[in-house]
Structures are given as C-alpha cells and as structure tokens.
N, C-alpha and C positions, 0 to 999 in steps of 0.2 A: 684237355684243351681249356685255356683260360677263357671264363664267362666275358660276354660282353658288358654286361652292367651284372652288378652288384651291390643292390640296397642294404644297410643295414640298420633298423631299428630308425627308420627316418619319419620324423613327425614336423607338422607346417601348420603354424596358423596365421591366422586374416582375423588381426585383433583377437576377439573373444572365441571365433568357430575355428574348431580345430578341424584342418582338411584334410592333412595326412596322420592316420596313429601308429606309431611303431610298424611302418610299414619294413617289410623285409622280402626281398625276393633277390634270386640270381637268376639271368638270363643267358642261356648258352651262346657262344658264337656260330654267325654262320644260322641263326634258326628266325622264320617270321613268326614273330609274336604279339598279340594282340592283348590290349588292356580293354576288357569290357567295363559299362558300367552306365548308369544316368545320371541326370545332371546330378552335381555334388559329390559323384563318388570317390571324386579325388584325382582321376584319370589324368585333368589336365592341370594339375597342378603339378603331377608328378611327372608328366610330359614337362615342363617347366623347368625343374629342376634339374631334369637329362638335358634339356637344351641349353642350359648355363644364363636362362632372362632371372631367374632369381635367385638368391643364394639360400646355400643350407643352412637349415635355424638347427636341426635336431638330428644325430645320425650320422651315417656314411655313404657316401654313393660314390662309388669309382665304375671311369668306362676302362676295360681292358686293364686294370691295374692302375691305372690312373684316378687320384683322388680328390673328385669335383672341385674340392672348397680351396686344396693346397695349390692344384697343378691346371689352371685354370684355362691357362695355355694351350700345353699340351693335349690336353682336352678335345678343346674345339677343334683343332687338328682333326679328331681322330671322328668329327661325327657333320653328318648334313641333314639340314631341317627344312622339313616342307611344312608349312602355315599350311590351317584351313584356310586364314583369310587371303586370298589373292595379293600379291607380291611384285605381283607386274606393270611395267608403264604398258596404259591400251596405246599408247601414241606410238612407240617404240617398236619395230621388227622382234622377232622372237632372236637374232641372231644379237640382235642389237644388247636385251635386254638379258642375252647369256653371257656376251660379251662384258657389260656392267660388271654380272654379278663377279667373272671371272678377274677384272679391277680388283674391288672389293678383298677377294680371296688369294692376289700375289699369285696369282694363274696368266700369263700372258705370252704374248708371241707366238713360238710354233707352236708351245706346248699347249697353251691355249686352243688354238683352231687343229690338234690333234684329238684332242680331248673334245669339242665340240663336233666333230665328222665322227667320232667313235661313237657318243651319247645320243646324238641325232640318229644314227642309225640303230641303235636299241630301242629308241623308244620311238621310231617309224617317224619322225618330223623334220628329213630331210628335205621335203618339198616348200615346207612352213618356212624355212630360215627365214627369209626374206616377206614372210607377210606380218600385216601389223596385227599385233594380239587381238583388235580390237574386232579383226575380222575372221579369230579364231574357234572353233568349240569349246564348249568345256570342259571334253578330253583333252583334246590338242593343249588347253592352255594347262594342266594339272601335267602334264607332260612336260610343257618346257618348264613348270618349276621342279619336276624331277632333274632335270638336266641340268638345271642353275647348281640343286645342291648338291651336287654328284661330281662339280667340275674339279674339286680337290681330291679327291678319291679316299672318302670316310672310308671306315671303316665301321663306322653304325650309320644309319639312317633312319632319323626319326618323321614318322608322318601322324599328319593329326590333322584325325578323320578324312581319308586321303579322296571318299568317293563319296565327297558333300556336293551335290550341283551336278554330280554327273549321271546320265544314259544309261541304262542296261549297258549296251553296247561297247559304251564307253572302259565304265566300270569292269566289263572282262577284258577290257584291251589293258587297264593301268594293271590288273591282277597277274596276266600275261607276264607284261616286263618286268613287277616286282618279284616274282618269281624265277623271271629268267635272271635278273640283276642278281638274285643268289645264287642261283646254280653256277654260271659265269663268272662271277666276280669273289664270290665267296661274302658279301656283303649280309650282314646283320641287318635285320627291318623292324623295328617297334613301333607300331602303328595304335592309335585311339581309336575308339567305334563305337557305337552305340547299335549297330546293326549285326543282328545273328546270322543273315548269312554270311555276311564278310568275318566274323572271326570263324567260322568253321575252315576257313581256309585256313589259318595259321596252324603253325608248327603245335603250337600252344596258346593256352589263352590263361590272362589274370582276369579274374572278375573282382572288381572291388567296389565296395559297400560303404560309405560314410568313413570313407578314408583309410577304411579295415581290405586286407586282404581275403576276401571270403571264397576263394576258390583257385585253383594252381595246377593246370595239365593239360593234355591235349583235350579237343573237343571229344574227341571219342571215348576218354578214360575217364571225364568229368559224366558223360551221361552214366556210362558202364555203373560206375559207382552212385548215382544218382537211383535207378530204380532200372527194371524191365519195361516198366510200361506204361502210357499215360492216358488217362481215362477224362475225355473232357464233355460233358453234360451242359446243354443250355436249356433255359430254363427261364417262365415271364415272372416266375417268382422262386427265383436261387436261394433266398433267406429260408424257405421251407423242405427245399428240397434238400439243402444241404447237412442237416444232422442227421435226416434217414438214412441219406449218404455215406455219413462218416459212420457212424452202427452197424450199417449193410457188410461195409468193406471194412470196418475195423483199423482207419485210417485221417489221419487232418486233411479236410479240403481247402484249396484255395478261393476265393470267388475273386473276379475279375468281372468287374459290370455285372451283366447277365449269364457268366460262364464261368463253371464249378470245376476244377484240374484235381485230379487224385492221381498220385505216383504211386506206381503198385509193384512190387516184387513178380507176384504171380502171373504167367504169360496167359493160365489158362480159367480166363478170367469168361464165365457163363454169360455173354451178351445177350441172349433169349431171352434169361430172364429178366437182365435189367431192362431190356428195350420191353416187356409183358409187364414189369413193376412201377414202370416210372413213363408209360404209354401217356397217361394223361394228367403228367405233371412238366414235362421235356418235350422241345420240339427237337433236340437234333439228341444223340450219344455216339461219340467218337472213341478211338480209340488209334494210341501210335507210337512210337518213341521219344522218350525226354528228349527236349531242346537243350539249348543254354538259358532259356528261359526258366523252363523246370528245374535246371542248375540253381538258377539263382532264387529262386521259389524254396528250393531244399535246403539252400546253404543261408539263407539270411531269416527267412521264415515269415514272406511277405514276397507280395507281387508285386513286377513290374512290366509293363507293356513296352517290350526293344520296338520299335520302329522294325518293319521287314523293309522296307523300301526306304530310298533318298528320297530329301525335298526334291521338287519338280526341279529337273535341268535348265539350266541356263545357259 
C-alpha cells in the first residue's frame, strides 16, 4: 500500500534556527498518527509544510506520490486542514459558513448539500446547521471545521492540535468521528499534540526533538522498548536523594521539580526496602508503566512535562 506522506531528509530554517534536521519519516495510509512534541520541536513546522503555507527549503515530501514542491496542485487536492486557530465567521450559521468553505473549494450545488447531509451526519451537527457559530460549543464548533475540510473528500487530513479549547466530553466526541472518519472513509489523519493521552490513541506516534526525529511507533512498542517499569520518588530535597538513587538501582534519574523517574528493566523491583530506605528522605514512592513521557525522557535524555489536560474550554 502506497504511504501517505513520505518525508525525506527535510530540513527548515527561520533565519539562523534551524527547525526541521534531516527530518525523514513515512506515514502509512489509512492510519491516525500523531506528531508529539513541545514547543520548538518542529511539529508545526512540519505540519506547515504538509499543509502547503510554506515551501520546501531542504528534502522531499510527497502526499500519495505526489511531490509537495513540483505538483502543488494536485497536492491540495488530495489533503484537508483543520487550524488550531478558529476559521469561522461567529456571525455566520454553521450551514452558512460550510457553505463558504464549499465556494472556495469548487464544491457546489447538489453535490455540495450532498456532501454537507453526509458530513453533518458523521459528525452529529445536523441540528447546528442553521444556528450561528457564535452560539455554538467548542465541540460543535471544532466539528463544523471538520466538515468544512472534509467537503472535497481528501484523502489526508491534517489537524493541528485538534482538542485545544475542548471538554472532556467534547474531546471523546471529536475522537469518536476521527476514528470512525477512518474506518468509514479510509481517510488518513495526521494530527499535532502536545498531549499524552491523545497520542495514545493513534495508530502511531512521531515524537520529535529540536527538529530531530527522536522516536517512530506505536505507543505500545515505544514503551515496550523503553523499559518495564517506572519508579517515581518525591522528594523536599531530590538533589540528595538522587545519586543514592542512581548507586541503589544502578541507573540515570530524571528530576522533574521535586520528582526523581528511573526506568527500570526489572519488574521485580523490592519496594519494602526502598519505601524502609528512603522512609525519611521521600514523602511519596510510585511505581508503573513508561508513558510517552518516559519515551521522551529515554530517547532525548532530558525532561519534559506533556500537558495531560487542555486549556480551560471555551
């Protein structure tokens, strides 16, 4: 099966900082994959470059065999883009403002309000047509910009950071239809995140580092290969607790604020005695499975605190 995107050797800079380095990756068709990462890791730059707002300095990127720099056209064709940042007129009906988009993209007439009764009914916002955005949720409204980019019928769809601003609630309703949009449609979904539980959903996830590719597979095969098991220790004073640490277990710790992480091989690891050794140095000692966190802790060699939750809904 032909990949859907296919990076090769692509590098970007902004002046003197270099964003992307020899980035390379291929993306299957038909699979949700997530680019992790914090700010600067490059993530949305390379969202950027899928999306066709800037051009290629360095490299190749083709969607479907198509390649970015030559066939620029054909391209766009084949992919639909949801913004983080909001898209919509608040003044506008959601019918109104799919309607636009459907202008814009040489979608009109039956096949127009074909494709708008089909999309509204995936993404449950049949009742919405006719009200004004303005008096929408920030589900509802992250919905009708699915619907806007969906009305050509890509064949990628790119989102970026698709559940900023949204609800619990919300955020398993948009996961819901991105997931059924693939089973259904066979659609392709490359998604930005900074959040670990939302790449644990995807197919796969990239995590990338100061514009390096520092990790490539499913969330399950990136812990697997990461360690058995994660030992996390708090502490009012971590700077001392942590070389006994690293001696004890024969291992590099992380410190995070006031909280020491050691990734450990061994499942059968003696908490007795650590919670009898370290009784009155440590107010808590955990123990659990690598994250994507500890992914990125073992692959760059340096912490980073993901966000678990969105900013506050709007």
């Amino acid at each position: 099966m032909q990949d859907a995107i296919e990076a090769v050797e692509v590098s970007h800079r902004y002046g003197d900082r270099l964003a992307l380095d020899k980035l390379s990756l291929a993306i299957p068709s038909k699979s949700i994959v997530g680019l992790l990462g914090p700010n600067g890791s490059g993530k949305s730059t390379f969202f950027r470059l899928l999306s066709t707002l800037v051009p290629i300095q360095e490299g190749v990127v083709r969607i479907y065999g198509k390649d970015v720099s030559k066939e620029l056209a054909d391209v766009r064709k084949l992919i639909g883009v949801v913004f983080q940042s909001p898209s919509l007129d608040r003044k506008l009906t959601s019918h109104e403002n799919i309607a636009f988009q459907g202008a814009l993209l040489g979608v009109r007439g039956s096949t127009l309000q074909r494709k708008i009764a089909e999309l509204s009914k995936l993404f449950r916002i049949e009742e919405h047509l006719h009200t004004r955005v303005e008096k929408l949720s920030g589900g509802l409204k992250r919905r009708v910009e699915l619907v806007k980019g969906l009305l050509h019928d890509p064949q990628l769809l790119l989102l970026d950071e698709p559940s900023t601003g949204l609800d619990p609630t919300s955020r398993l309703e948009l996961w819901q239809a991105i997931e059924q949009l693939r089973r259904e449609h066979g659609t392709t979904i490359l998604l930005t995140t900074h959040l670990i539980d939302e790449a644990d959903k995807c197919d796969r996830v990239a995590i990338l580092d100061e514009g390096r590719l520092a990790a490539w597979d499913s969330p399950e095969n990136l812990r697997i290969q990461t360690g058995q098991t994660v030992l996390q220790v708090v502490a009012d004073r971590p700077e001392e607790v942590l070389p006994w640490m690293e001696s004890h277990l024969s291992v590099r710790g992380t410190q995070v604020g006031n909280s020491l992480r050691f990734i450990l091989n061994d499942k059968n690891i003696a908490l007795t005695d650590l919670y009898r050794d370290l009784s009155e140095k440590c107010s808590s000692v955990t123990i659990g499975r690598p994250s994507l966190e500890d992914v990125f802790i073992a692959k760059t060699g340096k912490a980073f605190e993901f966000p678990s939750i969105t900013s506050k809904a709007k």
